[in-house]
Each structure stands twice: as structure tokens, then as C-alpha cells.
N, C-alpha and C positions, 0 to 999 in steps of 0.2 A: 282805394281800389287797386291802386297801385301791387301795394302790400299781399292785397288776394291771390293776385297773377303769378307775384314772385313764389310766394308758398308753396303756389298747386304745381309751379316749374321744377321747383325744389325736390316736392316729394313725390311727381310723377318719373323724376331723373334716380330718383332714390331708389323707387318700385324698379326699375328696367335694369340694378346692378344686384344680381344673383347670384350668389357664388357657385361653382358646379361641381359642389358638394350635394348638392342642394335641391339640382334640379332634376326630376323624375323619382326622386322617393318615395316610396309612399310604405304605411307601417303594414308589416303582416299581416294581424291581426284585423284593421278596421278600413285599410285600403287611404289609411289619411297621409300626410305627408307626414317627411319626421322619423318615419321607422328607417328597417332596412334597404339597400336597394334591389330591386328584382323580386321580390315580393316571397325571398329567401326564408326559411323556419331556420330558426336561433339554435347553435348546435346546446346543448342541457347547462354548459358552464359557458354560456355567452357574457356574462357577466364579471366573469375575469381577463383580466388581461390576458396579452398573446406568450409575455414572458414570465407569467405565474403559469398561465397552462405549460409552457417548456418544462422550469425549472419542476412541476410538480410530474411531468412527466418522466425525466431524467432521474428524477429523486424512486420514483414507480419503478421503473426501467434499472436502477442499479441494485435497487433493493433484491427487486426480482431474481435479476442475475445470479445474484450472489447468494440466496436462498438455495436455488435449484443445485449448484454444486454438493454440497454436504447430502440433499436430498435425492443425489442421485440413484443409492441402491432401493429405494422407493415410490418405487412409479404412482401410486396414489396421491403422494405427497405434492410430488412436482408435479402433476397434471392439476391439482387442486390449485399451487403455485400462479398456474399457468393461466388458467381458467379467471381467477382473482385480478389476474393482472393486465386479462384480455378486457375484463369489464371496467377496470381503472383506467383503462384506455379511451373505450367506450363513451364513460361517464364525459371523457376530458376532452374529446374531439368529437365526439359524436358517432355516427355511424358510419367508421371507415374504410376499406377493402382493404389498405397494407395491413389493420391490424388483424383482419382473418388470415391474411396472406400469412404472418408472422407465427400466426398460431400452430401453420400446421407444420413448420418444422421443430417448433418448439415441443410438440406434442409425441416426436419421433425419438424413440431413445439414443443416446450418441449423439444428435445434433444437439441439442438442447445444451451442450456446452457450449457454444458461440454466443455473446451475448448480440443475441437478436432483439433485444426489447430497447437495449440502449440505442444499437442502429434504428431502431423503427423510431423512437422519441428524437435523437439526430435530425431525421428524415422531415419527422409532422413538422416539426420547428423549423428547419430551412425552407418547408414545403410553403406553409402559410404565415410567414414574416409577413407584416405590414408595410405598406410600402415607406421605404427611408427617405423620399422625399414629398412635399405634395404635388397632383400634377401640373405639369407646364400647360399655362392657357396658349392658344395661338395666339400668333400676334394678328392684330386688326387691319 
């Protein structure tokens, strides 16, 4: 009987340490625990990492850049550039306001040499870094 007592003390002490990772989760989709927090929609490449989406942004962002120079006496070209590179944005963060933001001086002849695609991938990447450490519990 003994033995009963200590077990259910055991694993009722077990049950009441939750990590606060943990606690109020619940999944998008089915409202169960386990998913995201705040009940957030997964932006389309939720399933990469935070520095595969950087690196594949920067890689987008430099290509870009450097495309649009040569194409500049072709304004079809680098708007097509542009356009390409608005939805590889897109694809990679989801639906952003800086990368409309970004567009429309890309889209203006004369500016579109400033690389603003590598500034905008800079940005997303400092913007949404995960945080560097985990949080501090209070103390009790």
C-alpha cells in the first residue's frame, strides 16, 4: 500500500512540472495542443529553418540585384526581375508589407540600382531571428 501512495505522489509531482514552452498551445488546424502558439497560420515554408529562409533569401536578393544592372536599358526585363523576386520573397516569408514596400522603388527607373532586395533580406533576417536564448522562468 505503501508503494501505491509513493507512485501517485511521484506522478501527480511529475504532472504539475510543465514546461512554458508548453503551456497554452494549441495546433492551428485542430485546436489540440502541440501546434503553434496563438492559434497563428504557418507562413508557406514554415518548415525550414529561420537560417535556410536567410541564406535562401540573400542568395534571391543578390542574384536579383545583380541581374537588374545589365537589364537596365530594358524595362520589361527588370520589372519581370522584379516581379520574380517579389514572389520568391513571398514564397519565403509569407505575406509581407516591407516586400511590397520594396517593390515599389524597385519598380521606378533609376532607383532600382540600390540594392534594395539585399537590404529587405538583411531586414526579414534581423527582423524574425529566434530568440538566442530560452526564456528566464521567475524565480519562485
Amino acid at each position: 500500500m505503501a508503494d501505491k501512495s509513493e507512485s501517485q505522489k511521484s506522478s501527480s509531482e511529475a504532472a504539475k512540472e510543465v514546461p512554458l514552452e508548453f503551456v497554452g498551445k494549441k495546433d492551428a488546424a485542430s485546436g489540440s495542443p502541440g501546434g503553434e502558439a496563438g492559434g497563428q497560420k504557418a507562413s508557406p515554408s514554415s518548415g525550414m529553418s529561420h537560417t535556410m529562409r536567410f541564406a535562401l533569401s540573400v542568395l534571391v536578393a543578390v542574384a536579383a540585384d545583380a541581374l537588374e544592372m545589365p537589364l537596365e536599358p530594358f524595362p520589361p526585363a527588370w520589372i519581370l526581375v522584379d516581379v520574380v523576386t517579389a514572389g520568391a520573397f513571398f514564397f519565403l516569408w509569407g505575406f509581407r508589407w516591407e516586400v511590397a514596400l520594396v517593390l515599389i522603388p524597385e519598380l521606378v527607373p533609376g532607383l532600382n540600382v540600390f540594392p534594395t532586395w539585399f537590404l529587405l533580406a538583411l531586414y526579414l533576417g534581423q527582423q524574425h531571428a529566434p530568440p538566442s536564448s530560452p526564456p528566464q522562468q521567475p524565480p519562485r
